[in-house]
Residue, then its C-alpha position, 0 to 999 in steps of 0.5 A: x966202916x972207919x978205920x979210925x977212931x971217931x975222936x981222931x976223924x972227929x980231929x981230922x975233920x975239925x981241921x978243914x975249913x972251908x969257904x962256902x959258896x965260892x963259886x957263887x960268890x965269885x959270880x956276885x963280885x964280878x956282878x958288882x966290878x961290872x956294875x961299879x960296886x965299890x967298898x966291899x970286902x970278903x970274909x972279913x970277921x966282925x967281933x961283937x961288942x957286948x954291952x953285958x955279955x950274951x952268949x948264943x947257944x943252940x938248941x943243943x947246948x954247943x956255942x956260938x962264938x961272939x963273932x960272924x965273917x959275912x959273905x962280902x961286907x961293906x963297912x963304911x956303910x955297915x951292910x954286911x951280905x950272906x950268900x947262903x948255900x941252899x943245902x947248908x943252910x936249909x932253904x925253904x925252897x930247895x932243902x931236900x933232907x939226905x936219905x942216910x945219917x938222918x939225925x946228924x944231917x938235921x941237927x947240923x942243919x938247925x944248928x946253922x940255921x940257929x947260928x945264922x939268926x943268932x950272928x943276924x941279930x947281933x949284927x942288927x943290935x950293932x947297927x949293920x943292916x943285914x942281907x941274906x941271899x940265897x944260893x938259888x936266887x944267883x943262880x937264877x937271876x944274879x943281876x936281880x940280886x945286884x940289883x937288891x943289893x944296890x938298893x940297900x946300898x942307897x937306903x944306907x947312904x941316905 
């Protein structure tokens, strides 16, 4: 049982912001300073521009707010990369759903992945190619994943 009050825990923990995959991430950059990746930039937030203004909702009424801070973005040739943990984001392959507070864990998971698609397509409708890697495919192969990313690189530049 909590000591608190659920609106004052709900106030704590709205206050901690995190990075994500930190680590993960940290192992992608040093791929691409050994690989000769240049142009890139860590969280930087894009604000989208709406023609005639959409806003994004979840399936349970909360809503997206119309910007998106990509994993590593390279922005003169628009490519913006998400390194998506495989629990957070619910990854086809890896996603185990937890034993206990079963409801909230899935709606928090579908709203993620709501917001994902959402933040994807307005970048697409704003000219960024989109990358999404997962957690599990650095782990097991980041020079693989170097290697997609240097590819869409090059599609870009041509």
């Amino acid at each position: 049982m909590d000591r608190l009050s659920k609106v004052r825990r709900s106030a704590i923990m709205s206050r901690i912001r995190g990075r994500g995959n930190k680590q993960t991430e940290l192992n992608i950059i040093s791929l691409f300073r050994k690989s000769g990746i240049k142009g890139w930039r860590r969280h930087k937030t894009i604000h989208f521009v709406f023609g005639k203004l959409r806003e994004g909702k979840a399936s349970d009424g909360t809503k997206f707010k119309p910007q998106v801070r990509p994993d590593v973005l390279f922005p003169k040739l628009k490519v913006a990369l998400f390194i998506d943990g495989c629990f957070w984001h619910g990854c086809p392959d890896c996603y185990r759903r937890p034993k206990s507070r079963i409801g909230f864990w899935r709606r928090k998971v579908t709203r993620n992945r709501e917001r994902d698609r959402f933040q994807r397509l307005e970048l697409k409708r704003e000219g960024w190619r989109v990358m999404q890697i997962w957690e599990h495919e650095v782990a097991a192969s980041p020079e693989r994943c170097v290697r997609r990313i240097q590819k869409a690189l090059q599609k870009k530049k041509t």
